[in-house]
N, C-alpha and C positions, 0 to 999 in steps of 0.2 A: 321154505321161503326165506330171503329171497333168489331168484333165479336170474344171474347175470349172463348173457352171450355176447359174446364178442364174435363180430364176422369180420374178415381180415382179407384186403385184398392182395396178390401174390407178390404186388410190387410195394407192397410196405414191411419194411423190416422190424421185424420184431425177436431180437437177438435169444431173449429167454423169456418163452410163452410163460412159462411156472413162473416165474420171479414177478412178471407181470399182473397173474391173478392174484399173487399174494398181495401184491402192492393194493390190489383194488378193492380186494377183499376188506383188509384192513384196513384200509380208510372205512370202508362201509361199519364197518364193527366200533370203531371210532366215533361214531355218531352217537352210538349209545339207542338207535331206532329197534335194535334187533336181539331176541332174547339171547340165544347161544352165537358163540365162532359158527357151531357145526350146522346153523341155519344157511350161513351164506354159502350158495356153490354157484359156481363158477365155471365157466367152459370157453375156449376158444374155438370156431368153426369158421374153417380156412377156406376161403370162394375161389374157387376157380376161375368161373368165367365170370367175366361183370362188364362193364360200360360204362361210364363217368359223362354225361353229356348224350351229344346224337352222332358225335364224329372222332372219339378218342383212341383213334385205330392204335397209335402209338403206347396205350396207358400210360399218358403222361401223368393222372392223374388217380393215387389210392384213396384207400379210404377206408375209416375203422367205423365200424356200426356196432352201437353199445343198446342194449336191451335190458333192460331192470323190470322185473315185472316182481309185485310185492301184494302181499294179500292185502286187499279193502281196507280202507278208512283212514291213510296220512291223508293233511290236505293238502291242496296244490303249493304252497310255501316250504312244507316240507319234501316235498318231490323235485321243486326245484333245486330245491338245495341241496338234492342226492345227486340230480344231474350235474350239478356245475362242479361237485366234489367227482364224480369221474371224469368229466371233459380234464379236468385239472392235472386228475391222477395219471390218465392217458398222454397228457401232453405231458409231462413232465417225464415220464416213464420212455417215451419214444422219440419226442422229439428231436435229441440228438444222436439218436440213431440212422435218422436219413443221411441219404445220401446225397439227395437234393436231384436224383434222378427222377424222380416223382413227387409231385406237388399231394400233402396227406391233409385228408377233410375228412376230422373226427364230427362224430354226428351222436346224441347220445338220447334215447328215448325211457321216460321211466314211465309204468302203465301199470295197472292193478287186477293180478292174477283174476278170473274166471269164479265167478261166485262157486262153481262147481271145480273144486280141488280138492285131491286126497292123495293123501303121505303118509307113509308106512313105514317105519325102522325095520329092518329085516338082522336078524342075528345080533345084535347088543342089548 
């Protein structure tokens, strides 16, 4: 914990996926919320097909979907304030990477892992 996902739509540019989850990663570890570095993992998963609206035949319009799911009991003030530290870190990280071909609506959701989880270290 915790488990960040990034969904990415095709028409949003994101020059160096790695340098991106570093960035995000670290902000998160910055908080001081989270015991180890090697808690936070991170993944980008790249959408193919999508739809923005009921009629964006063009994709005029991407968009980056942020998922933070973290085990029980921050309260909502500190959840907020996880979300706004990546809406942040997202903007700042890609913003000036568009091309202004596509209009990009970062969306950021944080929620708390499934009372029923289990993790395993395997070989260390």
């Amino acid at each position: 914990m915790p488990h960040l996902t990034l969904q990415v739509t095709p028409n949003v540019s994101v020059p160096h996926e790695e340098s991106l989850l570093k960035s995000l990663n670290k902000a998160l570890w910055e908080t001081g919320h989270f015991g180890k570095p090697t808690d936070i993992k991170a993944r980008i998963v790249p959408l193919e097909t999508f739809l923005v609206g009921v009629e964006d035949d063009e994709q005029a319009n991407g968009m980056v979907y942020a998922n933070l799911k973290m085990m029980a009991g921050r309260d909502i003030a500190t959840r907020n304030q996880l979300a706004e530290l990546l809406m942040t870190t997202i903007e700042d990280q890609l913003s000036a990477e568009q091309s202004g071909r596509a209009a990009l609506q970062v969306c950021v959701e944080v929620e708390e892992l499934s009372a029923v989880y289990h993790k395993k270290m395997l070989g260390s």
